[in-house]
DOKE-787966 format. One record per residue: residue in one letter; x, y, z of N, C-alpha, C in turn. Coordinates in steps of 0.02 Angstrom, whole numbers, plus 50000, padded with zeros to 5 digits. Atoms other than C-alpha are relative to their C-alpha. Example, Ala and Ser with C-alpha at 12.3 -4.5 7.8 and 13.67 -1.06 7.14 Angstrom:
R  resn   n.px   n.py   n.pz  ca.px  ca.py  ca.pz   c.px   c.py   c.pz
R     a  50045  49941  50000  50615  49775  50390  50045  50060  50000
R     s  49958  49941  49997  50684  49947  50357  49961  50055  50037
END
This chain:
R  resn   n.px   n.py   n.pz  ca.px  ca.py  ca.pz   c.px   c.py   c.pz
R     x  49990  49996  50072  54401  56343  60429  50075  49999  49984
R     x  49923  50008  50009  54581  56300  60358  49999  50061  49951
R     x  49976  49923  50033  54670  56425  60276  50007  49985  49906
R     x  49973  50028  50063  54675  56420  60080  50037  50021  49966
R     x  49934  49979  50033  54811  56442  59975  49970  49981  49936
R     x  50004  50007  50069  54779  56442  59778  50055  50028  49958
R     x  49938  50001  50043  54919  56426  59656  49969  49998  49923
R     x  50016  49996  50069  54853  56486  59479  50024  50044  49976
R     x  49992  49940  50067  54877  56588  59332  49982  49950  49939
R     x  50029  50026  50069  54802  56548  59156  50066  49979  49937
R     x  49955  49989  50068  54974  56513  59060  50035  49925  50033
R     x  49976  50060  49961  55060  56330  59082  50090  50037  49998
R     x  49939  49988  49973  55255  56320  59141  50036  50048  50022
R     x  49983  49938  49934  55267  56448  59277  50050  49977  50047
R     x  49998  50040  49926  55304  56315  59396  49977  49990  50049
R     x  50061  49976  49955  55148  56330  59469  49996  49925  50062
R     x  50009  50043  49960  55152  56136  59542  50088  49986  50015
R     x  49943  49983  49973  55331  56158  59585  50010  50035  50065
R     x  50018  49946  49963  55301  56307  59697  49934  49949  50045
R     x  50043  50037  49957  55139  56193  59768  50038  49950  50031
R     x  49981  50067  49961  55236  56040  59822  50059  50029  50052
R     x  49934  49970  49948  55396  56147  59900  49943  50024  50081
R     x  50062  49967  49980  55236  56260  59970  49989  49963  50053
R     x  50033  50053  49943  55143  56113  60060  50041  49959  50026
R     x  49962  50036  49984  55296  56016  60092  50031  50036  50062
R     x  49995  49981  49927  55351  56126  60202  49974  50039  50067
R     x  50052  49974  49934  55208  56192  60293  49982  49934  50053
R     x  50019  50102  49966  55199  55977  60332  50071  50002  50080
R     x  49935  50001  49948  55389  56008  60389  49990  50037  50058
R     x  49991  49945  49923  55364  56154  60496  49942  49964  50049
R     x  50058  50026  49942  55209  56046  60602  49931  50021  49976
R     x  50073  49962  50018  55058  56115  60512  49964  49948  49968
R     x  50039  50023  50035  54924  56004  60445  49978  50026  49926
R     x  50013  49949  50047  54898  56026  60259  49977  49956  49955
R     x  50045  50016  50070  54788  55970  60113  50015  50022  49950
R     x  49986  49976  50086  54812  55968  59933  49968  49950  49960
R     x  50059  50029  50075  54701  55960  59764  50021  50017  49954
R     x  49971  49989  50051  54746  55961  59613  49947  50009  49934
R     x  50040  50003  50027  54649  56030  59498  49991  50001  49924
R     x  50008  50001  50084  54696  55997  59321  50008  49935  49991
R     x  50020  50120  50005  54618  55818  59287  50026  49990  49936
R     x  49974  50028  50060  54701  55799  59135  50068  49992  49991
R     x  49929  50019  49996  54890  55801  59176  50013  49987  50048
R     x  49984  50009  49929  54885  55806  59357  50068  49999  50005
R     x  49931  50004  49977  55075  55869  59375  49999  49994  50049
R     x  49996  49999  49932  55053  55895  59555  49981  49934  50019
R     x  50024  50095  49987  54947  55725  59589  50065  49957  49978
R     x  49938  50064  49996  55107  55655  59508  50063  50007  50030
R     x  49952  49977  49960  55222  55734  59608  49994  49969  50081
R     x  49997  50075  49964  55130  55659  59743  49996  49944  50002
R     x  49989  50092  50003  55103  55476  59698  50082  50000  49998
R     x  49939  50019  50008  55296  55502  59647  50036  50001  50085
R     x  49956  49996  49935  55332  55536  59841  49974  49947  50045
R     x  50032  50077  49963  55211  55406  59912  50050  49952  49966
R     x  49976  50045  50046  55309  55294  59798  50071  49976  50036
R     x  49930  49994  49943  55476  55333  59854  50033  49987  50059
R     x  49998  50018  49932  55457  55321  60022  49971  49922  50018
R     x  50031  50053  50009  55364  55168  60005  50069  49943  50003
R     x  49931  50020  50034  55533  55097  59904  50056  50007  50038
R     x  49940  49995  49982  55661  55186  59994  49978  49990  50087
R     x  50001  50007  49928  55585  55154  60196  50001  50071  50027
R     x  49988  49934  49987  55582  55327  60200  49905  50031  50053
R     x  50076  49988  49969  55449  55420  60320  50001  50093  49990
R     x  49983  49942  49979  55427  55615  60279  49949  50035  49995
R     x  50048  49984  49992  55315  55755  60323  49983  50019  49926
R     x  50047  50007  50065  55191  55733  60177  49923  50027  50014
R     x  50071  49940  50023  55030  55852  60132  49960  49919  50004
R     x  50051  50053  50013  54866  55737  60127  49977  50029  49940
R     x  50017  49981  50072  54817  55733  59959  49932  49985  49974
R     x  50081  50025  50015  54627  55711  59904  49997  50007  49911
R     x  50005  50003  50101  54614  55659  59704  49925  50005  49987
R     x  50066  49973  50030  54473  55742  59609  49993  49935  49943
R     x  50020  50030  50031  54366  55619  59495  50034  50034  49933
R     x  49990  49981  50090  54423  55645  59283  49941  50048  49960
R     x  50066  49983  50012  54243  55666  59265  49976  50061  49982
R     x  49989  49944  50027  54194  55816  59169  49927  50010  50024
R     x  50053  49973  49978  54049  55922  59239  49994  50001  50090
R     x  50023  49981  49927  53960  55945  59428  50099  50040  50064
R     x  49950  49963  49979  54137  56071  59457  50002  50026  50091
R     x  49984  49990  49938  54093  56130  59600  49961  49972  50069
R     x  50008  50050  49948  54001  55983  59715  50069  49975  49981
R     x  49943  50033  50002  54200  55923  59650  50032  50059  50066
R     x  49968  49947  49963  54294  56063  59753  49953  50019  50059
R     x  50037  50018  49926  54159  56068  59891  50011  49935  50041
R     x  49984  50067  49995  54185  55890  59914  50081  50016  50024
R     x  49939  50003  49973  54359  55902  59936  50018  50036  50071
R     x  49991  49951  49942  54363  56057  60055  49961  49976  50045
R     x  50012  50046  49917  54241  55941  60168  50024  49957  50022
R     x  49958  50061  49978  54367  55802  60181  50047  50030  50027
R     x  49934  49994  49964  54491  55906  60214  49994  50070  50057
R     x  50006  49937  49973  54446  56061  60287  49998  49984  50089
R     x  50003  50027  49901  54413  55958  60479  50054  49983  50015
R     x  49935  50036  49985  54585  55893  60484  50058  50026  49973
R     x  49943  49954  50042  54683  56040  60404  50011  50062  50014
R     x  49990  49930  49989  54749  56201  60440  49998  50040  49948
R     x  50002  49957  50080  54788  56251  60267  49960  49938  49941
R     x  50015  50039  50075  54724  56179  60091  50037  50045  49958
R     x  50000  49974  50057  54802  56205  59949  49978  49975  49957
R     x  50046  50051  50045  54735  56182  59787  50034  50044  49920
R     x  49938  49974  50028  54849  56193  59639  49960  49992  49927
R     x  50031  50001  50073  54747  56261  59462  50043  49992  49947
R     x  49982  50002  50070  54775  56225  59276  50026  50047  49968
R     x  49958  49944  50053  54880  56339  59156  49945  50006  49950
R     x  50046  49979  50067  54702  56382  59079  49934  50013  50028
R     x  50054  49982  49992  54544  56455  59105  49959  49947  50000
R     x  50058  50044  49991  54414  56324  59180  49961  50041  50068
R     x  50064  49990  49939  54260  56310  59301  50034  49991  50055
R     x  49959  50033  49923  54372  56228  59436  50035  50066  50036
R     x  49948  49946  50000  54497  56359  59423  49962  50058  50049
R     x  50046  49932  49993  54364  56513  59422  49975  49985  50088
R     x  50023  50021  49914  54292  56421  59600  50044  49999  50050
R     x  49947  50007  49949  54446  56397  59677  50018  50074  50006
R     x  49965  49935  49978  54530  56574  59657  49935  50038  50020
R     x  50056  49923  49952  54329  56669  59727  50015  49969  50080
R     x  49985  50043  49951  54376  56532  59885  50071  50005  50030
R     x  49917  49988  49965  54578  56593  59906  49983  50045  50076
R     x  49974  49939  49944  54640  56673  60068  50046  50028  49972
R     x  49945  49987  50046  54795  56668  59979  50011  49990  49931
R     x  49991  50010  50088  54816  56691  59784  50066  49983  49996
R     x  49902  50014  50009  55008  56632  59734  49985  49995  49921
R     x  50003  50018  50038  55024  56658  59572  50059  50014  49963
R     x  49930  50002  50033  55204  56605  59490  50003  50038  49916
R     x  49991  49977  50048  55256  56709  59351  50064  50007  49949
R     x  49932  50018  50033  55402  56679  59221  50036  50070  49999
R     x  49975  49926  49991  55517  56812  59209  50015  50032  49919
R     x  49979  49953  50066  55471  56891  59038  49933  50037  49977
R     x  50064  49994  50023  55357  56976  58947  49935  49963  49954
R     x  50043  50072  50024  55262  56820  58872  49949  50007  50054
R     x  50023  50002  49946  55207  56807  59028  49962  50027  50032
R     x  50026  49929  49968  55191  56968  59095  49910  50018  49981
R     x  50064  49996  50045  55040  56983  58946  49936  49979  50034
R     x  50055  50041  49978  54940  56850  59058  49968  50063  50066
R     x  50028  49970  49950  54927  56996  59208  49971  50082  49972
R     x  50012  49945  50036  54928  57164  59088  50021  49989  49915
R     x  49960  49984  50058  54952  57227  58921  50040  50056  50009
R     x  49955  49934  49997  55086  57325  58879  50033  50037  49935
R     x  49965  49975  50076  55169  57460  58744  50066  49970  49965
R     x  49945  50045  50026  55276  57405  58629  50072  50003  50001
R     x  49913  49997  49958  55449  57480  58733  49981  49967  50052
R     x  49996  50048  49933  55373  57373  58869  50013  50047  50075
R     x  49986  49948  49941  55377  57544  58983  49931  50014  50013
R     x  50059  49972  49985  55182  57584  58983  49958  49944  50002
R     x  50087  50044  50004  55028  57493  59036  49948  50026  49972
R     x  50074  49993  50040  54881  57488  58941  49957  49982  50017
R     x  50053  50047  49966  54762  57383  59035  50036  49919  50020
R     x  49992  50058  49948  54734  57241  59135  49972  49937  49950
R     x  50016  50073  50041  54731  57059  59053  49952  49977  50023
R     x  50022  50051  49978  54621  56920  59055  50005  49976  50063
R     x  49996  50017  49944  54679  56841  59204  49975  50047  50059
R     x  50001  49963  49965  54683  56987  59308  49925  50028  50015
R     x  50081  49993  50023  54491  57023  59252  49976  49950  50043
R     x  50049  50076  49983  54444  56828  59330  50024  50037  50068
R     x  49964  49996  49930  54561  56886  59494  49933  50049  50029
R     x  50061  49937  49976  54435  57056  59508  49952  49961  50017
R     x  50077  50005  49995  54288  56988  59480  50018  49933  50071
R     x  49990  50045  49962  54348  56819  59596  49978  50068  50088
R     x  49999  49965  49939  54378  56978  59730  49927  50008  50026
R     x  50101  49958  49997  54195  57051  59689  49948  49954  50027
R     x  50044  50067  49993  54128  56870  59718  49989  49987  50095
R     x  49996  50009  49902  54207  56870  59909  49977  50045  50035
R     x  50036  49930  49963  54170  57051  59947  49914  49978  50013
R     x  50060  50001  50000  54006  57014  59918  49929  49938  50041
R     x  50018  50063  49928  54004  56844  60025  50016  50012  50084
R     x  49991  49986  49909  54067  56935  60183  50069  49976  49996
R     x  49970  50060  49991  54215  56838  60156  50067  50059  50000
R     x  49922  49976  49991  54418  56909  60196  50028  50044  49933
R     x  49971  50020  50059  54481  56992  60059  50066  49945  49969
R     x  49970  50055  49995  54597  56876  59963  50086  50071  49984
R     x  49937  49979  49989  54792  56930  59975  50035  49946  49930
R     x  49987  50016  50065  54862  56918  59801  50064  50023  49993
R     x  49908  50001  50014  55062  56864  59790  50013  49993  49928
R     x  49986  50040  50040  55141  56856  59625  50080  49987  50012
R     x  49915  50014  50015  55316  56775  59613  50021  49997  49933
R     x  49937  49994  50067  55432  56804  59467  50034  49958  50035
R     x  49963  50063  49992  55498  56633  59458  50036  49974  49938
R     x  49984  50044  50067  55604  56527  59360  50063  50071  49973
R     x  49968  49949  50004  55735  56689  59374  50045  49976  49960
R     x  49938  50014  50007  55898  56692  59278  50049  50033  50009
R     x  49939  49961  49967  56054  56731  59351  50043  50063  49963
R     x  49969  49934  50045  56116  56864  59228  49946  50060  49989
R     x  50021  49932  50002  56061  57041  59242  50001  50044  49924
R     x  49997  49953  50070  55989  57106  59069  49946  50047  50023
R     x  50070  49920  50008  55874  57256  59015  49942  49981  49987
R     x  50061  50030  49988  55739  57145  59008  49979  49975  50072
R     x  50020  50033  49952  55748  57065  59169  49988  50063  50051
R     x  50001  49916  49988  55762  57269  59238  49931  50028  49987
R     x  50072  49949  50005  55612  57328  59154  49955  49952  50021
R     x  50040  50038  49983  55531  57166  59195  49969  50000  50090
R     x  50013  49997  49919  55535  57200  59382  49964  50072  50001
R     x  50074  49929  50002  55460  57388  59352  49959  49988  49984
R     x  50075  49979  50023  55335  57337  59261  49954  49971  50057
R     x  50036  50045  49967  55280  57188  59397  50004  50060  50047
R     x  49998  49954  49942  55315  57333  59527  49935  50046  49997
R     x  50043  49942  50003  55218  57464  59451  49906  49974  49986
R     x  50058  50023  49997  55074  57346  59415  49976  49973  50047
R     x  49998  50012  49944  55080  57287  59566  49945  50062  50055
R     x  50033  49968  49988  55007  57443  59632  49940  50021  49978
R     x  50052  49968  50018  54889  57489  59514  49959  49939  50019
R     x  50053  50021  50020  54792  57326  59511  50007  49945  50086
R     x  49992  50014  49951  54835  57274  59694  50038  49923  50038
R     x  49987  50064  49955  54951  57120  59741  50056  50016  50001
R     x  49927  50014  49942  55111  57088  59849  50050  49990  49935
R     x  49949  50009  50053  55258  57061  59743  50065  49957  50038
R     x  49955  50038  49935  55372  56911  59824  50039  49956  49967
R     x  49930  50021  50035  55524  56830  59771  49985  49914  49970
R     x  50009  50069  50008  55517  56647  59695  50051  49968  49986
R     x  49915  50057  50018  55639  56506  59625  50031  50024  49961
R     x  49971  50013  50060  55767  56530  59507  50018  49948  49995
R     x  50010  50084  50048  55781  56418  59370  50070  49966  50002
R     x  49935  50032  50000  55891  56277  59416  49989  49923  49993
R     x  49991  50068  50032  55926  56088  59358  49947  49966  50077
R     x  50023  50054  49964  55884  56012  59537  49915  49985  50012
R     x  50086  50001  50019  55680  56057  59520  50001  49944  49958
R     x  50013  50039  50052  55680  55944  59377  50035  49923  50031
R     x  49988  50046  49983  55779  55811  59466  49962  49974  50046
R     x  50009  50019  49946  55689  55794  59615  49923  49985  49973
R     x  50090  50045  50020  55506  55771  59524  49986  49921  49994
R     x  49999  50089  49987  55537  55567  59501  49990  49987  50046
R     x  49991  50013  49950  55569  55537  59666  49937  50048  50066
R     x  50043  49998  49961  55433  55648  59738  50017  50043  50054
R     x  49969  49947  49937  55552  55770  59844  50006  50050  49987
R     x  50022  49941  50017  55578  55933  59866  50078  50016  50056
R     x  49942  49967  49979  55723  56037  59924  50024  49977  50083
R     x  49977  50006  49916  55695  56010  60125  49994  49917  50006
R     x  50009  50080  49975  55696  55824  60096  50060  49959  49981
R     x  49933  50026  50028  55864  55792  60025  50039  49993  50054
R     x  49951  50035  49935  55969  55760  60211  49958  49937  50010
R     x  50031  50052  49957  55835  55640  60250  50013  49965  49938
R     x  50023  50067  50070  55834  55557  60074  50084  49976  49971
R     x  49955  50022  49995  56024  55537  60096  50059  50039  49981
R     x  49954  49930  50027  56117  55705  60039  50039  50011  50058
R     x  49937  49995  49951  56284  55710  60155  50001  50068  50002
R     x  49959  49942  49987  56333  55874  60099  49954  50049  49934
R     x  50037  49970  50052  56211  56013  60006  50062  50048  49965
R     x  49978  49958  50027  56296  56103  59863  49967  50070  50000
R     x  50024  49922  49994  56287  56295  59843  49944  50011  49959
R     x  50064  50001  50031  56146  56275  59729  49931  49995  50030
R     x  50047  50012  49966  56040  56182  59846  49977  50037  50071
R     x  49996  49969  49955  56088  56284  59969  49963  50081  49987
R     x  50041  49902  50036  56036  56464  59880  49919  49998  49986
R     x  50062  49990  49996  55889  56374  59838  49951  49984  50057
R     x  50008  50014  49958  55844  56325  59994  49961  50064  50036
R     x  50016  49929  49974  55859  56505  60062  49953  50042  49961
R     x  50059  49988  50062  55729  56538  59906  49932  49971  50048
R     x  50084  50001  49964  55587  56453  59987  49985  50024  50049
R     x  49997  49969  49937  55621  56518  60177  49969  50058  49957
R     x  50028  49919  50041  55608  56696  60087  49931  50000  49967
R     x  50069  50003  50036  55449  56625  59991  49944  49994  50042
R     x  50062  50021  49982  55360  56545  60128  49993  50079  50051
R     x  49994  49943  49976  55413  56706  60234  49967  50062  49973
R     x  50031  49939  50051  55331  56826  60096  49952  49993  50032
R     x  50061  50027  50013  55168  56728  60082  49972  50024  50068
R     x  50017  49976  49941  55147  56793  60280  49920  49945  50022
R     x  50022  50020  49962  55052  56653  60331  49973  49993  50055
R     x  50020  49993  49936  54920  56638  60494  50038  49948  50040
R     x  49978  50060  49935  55012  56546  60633  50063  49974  49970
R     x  49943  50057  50026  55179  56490  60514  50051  50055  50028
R     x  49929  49970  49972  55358  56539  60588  50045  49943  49957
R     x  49942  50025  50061  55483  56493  60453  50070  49950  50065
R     x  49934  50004  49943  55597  56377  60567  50054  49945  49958
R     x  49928  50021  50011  55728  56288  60439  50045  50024  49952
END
């Protein structure tokens, strides 16, 4: 059985298929076999993140370690012969799957996260955000209960407990950081801390928000592909963020992965 990785939360621009393509890109780099689905048929950021790297390489003669990608039909209904289907194409010829959900409550979604080993779920660094995992008082110091999302995550748990199945290991990253230290970004880390405990997941470092994410989506690359795609000399940017995913894929504590660049 390959290992699965699920990249959701119910809110769009987390960087949820950002975090998937770095993710699977370099579990490809480090030697690992890896699968990826994409499961929001209506924008498919990730699906275009990969056609944009098939593309590229295609164009530029380029050869690099690339995820196998399996595209879900548009087709609205039979959800989960869609996501069974996939996990039997890929599941014989893969160590990991990932499978990268919509910024919104669907059927796909709900199937994929009772089916995680690994939950990843990118989180912005504010309280907008925050809302999608708890509510909170209005100094932003007390919890009040557990959100929506966090409700689908339970019951997702209650679904596996009850299949025999691993429990699932639930990361969130505070992503999309910004480099200046306010009294929001302060209480924003207690609160993910302290909720963290009550409602049970890991708490693991993610990207901060920087220009070259946004450059490198055309082209289909991703941070560890810029020497090969012709980058002489990485700036300190690419370089900090670099040491961002090591630290990410290093969190995520992967079966069998040893972080080696």
């Amino acid at each position: 059985m390959a290992h699965k990785i699920v990249v959701g939360n119910e809110k769009g621009g987390a960087g949820k298929s950002t975090v998937s393509m770095h993710v699977a890109t370099a579990l490809a780099r480090i030697g690992h076999s890896v699968g990826v689905v994409d499961l929001d048929l209506r924008q498919k950021t990730f699906g275009r993140y990969m056609h944009n790297r098939t593309s590229h390489m295609a164009e530029a003669g380029l050869s690099l370690p690339t995820p196998l990608y399996h595209d879900l039909p548009a087709t609205e209904g039979e959800e989960e012969a869609k996501i069974h289907g996939a996990l039997a194409a890929l599941e014989p010829v893969c160590e990991f799957v990932l499978i990268d959900c919509p910024g919104s409550h669907t059927k796909l979604s709900q199937i994929a996260h009772s089916l995680a080993d690994t939950l990843v779920t990118p989180l912005n660094d504010s309280f907008v955000d925050f809302d999608l995992l708890a509510h909170i008082d209005t100094e932003g110091d007390r919890i009040t209960g557990p959100s929506v999302y966090s409700e689908m995550v339970w019951a997702a748990r209650q679904a596996r407990a009850l299949g025999g199945g691993k429990p699932i290991d639930w990361v969130v990253l505070r992503n999309r950081v910004g480099a200046q230290q306010m009294v929001n970004k302060m209480k924003m880390e207690q609160a993910v801390q302290k909720l963290s405990k009550r409602i049970g997941f890991r708490v693991a470092p993610g990207f901060s928000e920087r220009v070259v994410f946004r450059e490198l989506f055309p082209r289909g690359l991703t941070l560890l592909d810029l020497r090969d795609a012709g980058v002489r000399q990485l700036n300190m940017s690419n370089i900090a963020a670099r040491q961002e995913l090591r630290e990410l894929i290093k969190a995520l504590n992967l079966p069998g992965v040893t972080v080696n660049f």
